[in-house]
N, C-alpha and C positions, 0 to 999 in steps of 0.2 A: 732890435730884439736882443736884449743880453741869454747871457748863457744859462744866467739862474733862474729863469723864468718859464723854460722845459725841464721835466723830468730828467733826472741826472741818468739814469738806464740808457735811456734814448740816445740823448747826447754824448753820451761814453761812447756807442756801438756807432755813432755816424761820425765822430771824430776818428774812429781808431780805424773804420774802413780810409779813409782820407790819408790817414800817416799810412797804410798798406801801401799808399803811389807814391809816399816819400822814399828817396833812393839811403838817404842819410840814415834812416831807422830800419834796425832788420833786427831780427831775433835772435841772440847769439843761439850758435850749438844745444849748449849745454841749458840751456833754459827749460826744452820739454822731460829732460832730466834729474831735477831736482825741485824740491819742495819751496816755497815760496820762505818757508820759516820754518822754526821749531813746535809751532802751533798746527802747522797742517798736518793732516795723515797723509796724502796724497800730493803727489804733484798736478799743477792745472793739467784739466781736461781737455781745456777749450784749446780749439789749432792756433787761435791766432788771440793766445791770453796774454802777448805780450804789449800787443798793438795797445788790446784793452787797459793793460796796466799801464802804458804811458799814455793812453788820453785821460786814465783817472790821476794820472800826473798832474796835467796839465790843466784840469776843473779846479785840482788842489788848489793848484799855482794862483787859478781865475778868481779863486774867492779870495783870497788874501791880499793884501797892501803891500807885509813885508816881505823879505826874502824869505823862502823856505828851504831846508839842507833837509841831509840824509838823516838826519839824529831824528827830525819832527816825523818826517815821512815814516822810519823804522817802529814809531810808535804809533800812528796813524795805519797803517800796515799790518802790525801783529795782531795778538788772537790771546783766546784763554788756551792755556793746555792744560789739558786735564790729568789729573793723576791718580794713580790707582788707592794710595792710601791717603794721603792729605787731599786740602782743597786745590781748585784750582787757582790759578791765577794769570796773570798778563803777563807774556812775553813781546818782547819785539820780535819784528819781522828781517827777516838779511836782509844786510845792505848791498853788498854787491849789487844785486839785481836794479835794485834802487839806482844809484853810483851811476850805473854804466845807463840805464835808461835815461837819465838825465844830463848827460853827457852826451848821448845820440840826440837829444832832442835841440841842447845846444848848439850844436854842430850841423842841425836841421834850420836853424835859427826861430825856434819856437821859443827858447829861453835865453835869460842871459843871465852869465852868470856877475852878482856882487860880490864885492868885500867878503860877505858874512852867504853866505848861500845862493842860490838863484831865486829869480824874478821873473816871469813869464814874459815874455816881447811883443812887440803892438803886432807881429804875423803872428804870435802863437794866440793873442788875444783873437783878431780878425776871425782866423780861423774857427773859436769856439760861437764866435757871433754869427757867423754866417751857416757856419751847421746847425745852431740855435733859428735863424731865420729860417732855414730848409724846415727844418724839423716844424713849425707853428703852420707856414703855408700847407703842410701837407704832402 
């Protein structure tokens, strides 16, 4: 069963309970502290938005061939902000947050890093396959 064959909702929330039992990946500090971008009003809600945001890492990583960096992620990431007198338009999203989630995840061995960005690794792939096969049996 690949990963792109269940709803990506689902497989986000059973990958990212899964990285919860990874000792490698934690949430820094200052995460439930600041906004994700210059797009968001608010900082996340969710307790454990971080988990979330590196298994939507790592689906990234799952659909793609090449390596992917923080540059693709930040704009993948961002948002419109709105403005009171002109229109809006697309900003990216911080990197940091990006940066360091992918760097835990490396250090998890879920990615590796290339030349030119990272590449997801045959455990971080497994990983998304076998929570894709949980997720279809039921």
């Amino acid at each position: 069963m690949a990963a792109l064959d269940v709803p990506a909702t689902a497989l986000i929330n059973a990958v990212a309970e899964e990285l919860k039992k990874n000792t490698e990946v934690k949430a820094p500090l200052w995460y439930g502290l600041v906004k994700t971008g210059p797009h968001a009003e608010r900082v996340p809600e969710q307790k454990d938005a971080w988990f979330i945001r590196c298994a939507s890492l790592l689906r990234t990583a799952y659909k793609t061939e090449n390596p992917i960096g923080v540059r693709r992620l930040r704009n993948k990431y961002g948002g419109r902000r709105e403005h009171v007198v002109s229109r809006a338009h697309h900003v990216k999203s911080g990197g940091k947050a990006i940066r360091l989630a992918l760097q835990q995840l490396e250090k998890a061995g879920l990615m590796e890093k290339q030349k030119v960005g990272r590449r997801i690794s045959r455990t971080g792939r497994s990983l998304l396959d076998k929570a894709a096969a949980r997720l279809e049996k039921g």
